[in-house]
C-alpha positions in Angstrom: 102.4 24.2 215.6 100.8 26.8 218.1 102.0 29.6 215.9 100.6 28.1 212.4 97.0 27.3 214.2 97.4 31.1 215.2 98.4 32.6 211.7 95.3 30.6 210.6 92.3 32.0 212.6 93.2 35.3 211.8 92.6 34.4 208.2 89.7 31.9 209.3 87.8 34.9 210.8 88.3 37.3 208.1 87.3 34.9 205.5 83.9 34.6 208.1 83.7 38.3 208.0 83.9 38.7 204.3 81.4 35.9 204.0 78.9 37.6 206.2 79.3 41.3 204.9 78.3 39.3 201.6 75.2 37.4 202.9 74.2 41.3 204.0 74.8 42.9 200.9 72.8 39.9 199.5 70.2 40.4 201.9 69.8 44.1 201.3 69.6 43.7 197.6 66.5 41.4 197.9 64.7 43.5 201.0 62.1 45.2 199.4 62.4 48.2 202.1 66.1 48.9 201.4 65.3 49.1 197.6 62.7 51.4 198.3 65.0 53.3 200.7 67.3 53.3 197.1 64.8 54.7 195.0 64.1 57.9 197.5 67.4 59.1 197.1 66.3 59.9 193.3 63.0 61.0 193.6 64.3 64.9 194.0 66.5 64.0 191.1 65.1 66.8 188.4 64.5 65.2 184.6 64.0 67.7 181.8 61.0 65.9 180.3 60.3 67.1 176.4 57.5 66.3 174.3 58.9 66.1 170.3 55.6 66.9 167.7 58.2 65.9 164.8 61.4 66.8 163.0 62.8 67.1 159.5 66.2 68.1 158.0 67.0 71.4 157.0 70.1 73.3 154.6 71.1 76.4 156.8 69.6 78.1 153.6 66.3 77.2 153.9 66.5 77.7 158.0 67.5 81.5 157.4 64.9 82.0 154.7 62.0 81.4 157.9 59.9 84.3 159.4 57.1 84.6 160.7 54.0 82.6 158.7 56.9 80.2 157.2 55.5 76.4 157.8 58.3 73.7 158.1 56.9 70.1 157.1 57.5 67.6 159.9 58.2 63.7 159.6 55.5 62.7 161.0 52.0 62.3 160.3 49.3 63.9 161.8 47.5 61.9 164.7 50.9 60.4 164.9 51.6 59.8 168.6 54.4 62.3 170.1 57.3 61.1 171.6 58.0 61.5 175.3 61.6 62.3 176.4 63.5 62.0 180.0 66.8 63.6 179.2 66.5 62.5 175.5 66.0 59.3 176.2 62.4 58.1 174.8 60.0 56.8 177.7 56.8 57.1 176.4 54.5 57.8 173.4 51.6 60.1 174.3 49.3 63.1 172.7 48.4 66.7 173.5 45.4 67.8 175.4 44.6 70.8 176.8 44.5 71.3 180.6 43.0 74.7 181.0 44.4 77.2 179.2 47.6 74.8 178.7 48.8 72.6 176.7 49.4 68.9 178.3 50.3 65.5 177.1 48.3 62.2 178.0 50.7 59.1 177.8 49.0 56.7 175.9 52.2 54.0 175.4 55.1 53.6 177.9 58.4 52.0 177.0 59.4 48.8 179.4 62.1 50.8 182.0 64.3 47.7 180.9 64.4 48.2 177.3 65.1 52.3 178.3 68.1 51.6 180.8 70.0 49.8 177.7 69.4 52.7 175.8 71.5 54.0 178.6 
């Protein structure tokens, strides 16, 4: 009987151990520090952000008939919002300004981050 009470507390104290590395995981996931420690990790993550005036379908024909002057109807309608992209993913809708002598976009519409991670 000594040996079976020994063969259990080894198996008593790991089930304790696996019980408490789960309460810490559990406690980690709802500190609001450690998920801010998380999201530092990706902030020097780089994202190639692209701004998308329009598009339209074209026959290779028509695409090697272009030069200089040509004009290529887009889909869109003028005053349209432009799409934002993160890694061609849409995030946002937005329009161009000019900051200085550049071109810039305001965001006027951002998508809700949960319905752009199932896009995922």
């Amino acid at each position: 009987m000594a040996e079976t009470e020994q063969n259990d507390k080894p198996a008593d104290s790991e089930q304790k151990e696996t019980v408490e590395a789960a309460q810490d995981v559990n406690e980690a996931t709802n500190n609001p520090e450690v998920g801010i420690e998380n999201l530092k990790v990706l902030e020097n993550i780089e994202v190639k952000l692209t701004v998308e005036v329009g598009s339209t379908d074209l026959k290779i024909r028509d695409l090697l008939r272009l030069n200089e002057g040509s004009v290529v109807e887009l889909e869109r309608l003028a005053g349209d919002p432009l799409d934002i992209l993160a890694n061609g993913v849409s995030i946002a809708k937005g329009e161009v300004v000019m900051v200085g002598e550049r071109f810039g976009v305001r965001f006027t519409e951002v998508t809700n981050p949960a319905d752009t991670v199932k896009k995922l």
